[in-house]
C-alpha positions as CSV (number, residue, x, y, z in Angstrom):
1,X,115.1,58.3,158.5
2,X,111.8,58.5,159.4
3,X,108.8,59.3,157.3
4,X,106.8,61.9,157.2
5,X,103.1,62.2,156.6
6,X,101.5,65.5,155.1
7,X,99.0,66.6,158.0
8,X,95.5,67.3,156.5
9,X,93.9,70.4,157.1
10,X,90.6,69.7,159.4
11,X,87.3,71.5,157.6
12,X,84.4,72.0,160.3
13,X,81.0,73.5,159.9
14,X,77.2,72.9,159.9
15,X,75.4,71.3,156.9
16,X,72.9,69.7,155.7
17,X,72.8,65.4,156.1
18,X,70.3,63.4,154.2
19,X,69.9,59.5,154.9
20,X,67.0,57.1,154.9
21,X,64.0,58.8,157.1
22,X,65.8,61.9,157.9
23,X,67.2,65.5,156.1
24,X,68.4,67.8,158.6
25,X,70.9,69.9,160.1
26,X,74.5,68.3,161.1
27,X,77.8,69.4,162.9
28,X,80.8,67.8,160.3
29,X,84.6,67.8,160.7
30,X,86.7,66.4,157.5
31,X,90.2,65.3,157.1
32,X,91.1,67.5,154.0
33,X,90.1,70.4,151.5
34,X,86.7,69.1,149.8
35,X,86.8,71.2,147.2
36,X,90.1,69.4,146.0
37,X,87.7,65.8,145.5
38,X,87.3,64.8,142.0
39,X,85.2,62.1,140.9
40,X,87.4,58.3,140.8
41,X,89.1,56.8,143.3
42,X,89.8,59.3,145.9
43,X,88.1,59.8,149.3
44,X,88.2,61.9,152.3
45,X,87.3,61.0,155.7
46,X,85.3,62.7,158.1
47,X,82.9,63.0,161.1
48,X,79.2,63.6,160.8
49,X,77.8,64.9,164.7
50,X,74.2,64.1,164.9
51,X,71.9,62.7,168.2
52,X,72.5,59.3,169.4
53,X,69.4,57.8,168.0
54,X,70.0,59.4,164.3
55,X,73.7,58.5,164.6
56,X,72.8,55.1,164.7
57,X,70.0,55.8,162.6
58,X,72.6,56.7,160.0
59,X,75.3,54.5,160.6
60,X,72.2,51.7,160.0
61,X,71.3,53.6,156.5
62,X,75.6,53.1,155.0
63,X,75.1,56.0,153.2
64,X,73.8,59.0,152.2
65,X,74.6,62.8,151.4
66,X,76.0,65.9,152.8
67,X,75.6,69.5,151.8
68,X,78.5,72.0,153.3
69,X,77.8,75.0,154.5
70,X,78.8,76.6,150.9
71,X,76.5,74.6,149.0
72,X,78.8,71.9,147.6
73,X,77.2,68.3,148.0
74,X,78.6,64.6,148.0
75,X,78.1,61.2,148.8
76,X,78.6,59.8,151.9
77,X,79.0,56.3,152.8
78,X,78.8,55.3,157.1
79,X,82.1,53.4,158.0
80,X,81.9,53.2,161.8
81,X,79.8,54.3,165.1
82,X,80.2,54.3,168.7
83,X,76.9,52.6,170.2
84,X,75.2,55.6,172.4
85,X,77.5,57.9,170.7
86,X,76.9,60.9,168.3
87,X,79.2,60.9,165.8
88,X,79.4,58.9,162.6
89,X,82.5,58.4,160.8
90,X,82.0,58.5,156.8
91,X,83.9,58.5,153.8
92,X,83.3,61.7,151.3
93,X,83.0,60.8,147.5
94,X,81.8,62.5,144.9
């Protein structure tokens, strides 16, 4: 029998990203509800769309923080980026 996997509900919006030299609007798409993240062990993962150059801007930083859309804020730490691409994939965290 195989297994199944619970699918994650995708959240999307447009934020606020803050990193080393830059605080500004970002697109972001998470893998899961954040408002269900409680301080410890558990993470969610996401997508932070910025321009190229502050992509790897970020992605050179490791971390940071976001701001959703309704206010709520959390650490974010850079996992991975596509050289010449826009989009940073990060770990949420409280």
């Amino acid at each position: 029998m195989a297994l199944t996997r619970k699918v994650l509900p995708i959240f999307e919006g447009t934020g606020n990203v803050r990193f080393a030299g830059y605080d500004g609007p970002a697109q972001y798409k998470i893998s899961g509800d954040p408002s269900t993240l409680r301080e410890g062990h558990t993470r969610l993962r996401g997508a932070v769309s910025l321009t190229a150059e502050l992509a790897e801007q970020a992605f050179r930083a490791g971390e940071g923080v976001l701001v959703l859309d309704e206010g709520a804020s959390f650490r974010i730490v850079m996992l991975g980026h596509t050289a010449g691409g826009s989009e940073v994939f990060v770990e949420l965290r409280v």
